[in-house]
C-alpha positions as CSV (number, residue, x, y, z in Angstrom):
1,X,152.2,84.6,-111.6
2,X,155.5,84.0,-112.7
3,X,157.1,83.2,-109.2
4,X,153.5,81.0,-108.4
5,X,154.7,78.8,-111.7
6,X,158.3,78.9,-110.3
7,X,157.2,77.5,-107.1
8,X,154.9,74.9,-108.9
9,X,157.9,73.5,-110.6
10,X,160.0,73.4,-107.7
11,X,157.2,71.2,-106.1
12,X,157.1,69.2,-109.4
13,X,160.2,68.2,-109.2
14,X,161.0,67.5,-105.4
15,X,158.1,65.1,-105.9
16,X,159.3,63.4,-108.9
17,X,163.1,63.2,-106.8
18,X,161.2,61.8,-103.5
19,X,159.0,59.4,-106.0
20,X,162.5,57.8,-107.4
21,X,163.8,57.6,-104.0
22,X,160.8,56.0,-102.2
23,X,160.6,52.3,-102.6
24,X,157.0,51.5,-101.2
25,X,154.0,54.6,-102.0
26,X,151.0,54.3,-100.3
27,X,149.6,55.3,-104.2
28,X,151.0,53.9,-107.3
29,X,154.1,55.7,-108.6
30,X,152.5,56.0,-112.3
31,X,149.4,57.6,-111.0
32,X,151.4,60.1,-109.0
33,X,153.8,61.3,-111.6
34,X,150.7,62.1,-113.8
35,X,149.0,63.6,-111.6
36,X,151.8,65.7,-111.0
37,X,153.0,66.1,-114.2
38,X,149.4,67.8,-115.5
39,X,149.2,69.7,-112.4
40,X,152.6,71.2,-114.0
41,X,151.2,71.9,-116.9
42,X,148.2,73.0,-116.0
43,X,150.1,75.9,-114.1
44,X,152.6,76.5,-117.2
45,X,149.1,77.3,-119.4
46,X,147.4,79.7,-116.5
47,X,151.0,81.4,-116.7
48,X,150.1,81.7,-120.4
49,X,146.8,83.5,-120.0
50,X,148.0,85.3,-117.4
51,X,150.7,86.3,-119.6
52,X,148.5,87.1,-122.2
53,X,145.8,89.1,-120.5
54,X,148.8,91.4,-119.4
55,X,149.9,91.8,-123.1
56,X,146.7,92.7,-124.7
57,X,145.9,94.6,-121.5
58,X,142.6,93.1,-120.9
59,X,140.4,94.9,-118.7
60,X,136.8,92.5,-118.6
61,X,135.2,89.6,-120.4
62,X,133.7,89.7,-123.6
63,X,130.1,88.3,-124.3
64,X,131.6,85.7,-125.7
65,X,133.4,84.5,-123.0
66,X,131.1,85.1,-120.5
67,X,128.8,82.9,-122.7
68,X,131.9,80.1,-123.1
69,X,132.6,80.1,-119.4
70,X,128.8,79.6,-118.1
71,X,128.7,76.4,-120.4
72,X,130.8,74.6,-117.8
């Protein structure tokens, strides 16, 4: 997971260097930087979990978060 999230900000950040260098985008610069940006972050919280699941050594769901997931 780790070297996924190192990838993903390797990628974050060779589009934010092409984004500064490229005068005319097909999309606007603002919406691509945020896009970006949360799809960083959003990868920096799955390391998190992942992370975490490895700590506590978690094996399968609870109830509770079966129940929590199917509410999607």
């Amino acid at each position: 997971m780790k070297q996924i999230e190192h990838e993903c900000d390797e990628i974050t950040h060779a589009v934010v260097q092409s984004l500064h260098k490229t005068f005319i985008t097909p999309i606007d610069r603002n919406d691509i930087y945020t896009l970006i940006t949360r799809m960083d972050d959003i990868m920096d919280l799955v390391e998190a979990a992942s992370e975490r699941v490895s700590l506590y050594d978690l094996r399968k769901m609870t109830p509770e978060v079966a129940t929590w997931r199917g509410a999607w």
